[in-house]
N, C-alpha and C positions, 0 to 999 in steps of 0.2 A: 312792519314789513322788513325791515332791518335787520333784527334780529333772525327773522324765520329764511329770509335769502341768504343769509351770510354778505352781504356789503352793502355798500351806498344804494338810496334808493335815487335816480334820476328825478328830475321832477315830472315826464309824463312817461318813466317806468308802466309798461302794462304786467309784469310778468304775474302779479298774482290775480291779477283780475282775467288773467288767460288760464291758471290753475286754478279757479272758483269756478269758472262756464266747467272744465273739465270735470268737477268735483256736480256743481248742479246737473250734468248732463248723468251721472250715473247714480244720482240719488233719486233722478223722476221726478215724482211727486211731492218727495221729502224735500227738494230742493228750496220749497215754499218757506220752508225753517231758515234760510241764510238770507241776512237783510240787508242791503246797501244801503250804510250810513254814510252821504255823500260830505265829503272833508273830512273823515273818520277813519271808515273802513269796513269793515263788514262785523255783524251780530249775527250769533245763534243763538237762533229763540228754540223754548225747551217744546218740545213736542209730545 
């Protein structure tokens, strides 16, 4: 997350989990392929 924001991540940072709803909301159905790995972070499964 650090690297893809450009700085520190706070520790209850939402900012990419508010650009993933944005990203699942214009994929639809495809959105089923992006996985929340909870203490991780997110997986795309191959479709």
């Amino acid at each position: 997350s650090e690297q893809a924001l450009g700085r520190p991540m706070a520790r209850f940072d939402r900012s990419v989990d508010v650009h993933l709803s944005s990203v699942r909301q214009k994929l639809g159905h495809g959105s089923a392929l992006i996985h929340t790995v909870r203490g991780i972070g997110y997986h795309l499964a191959k479709g």
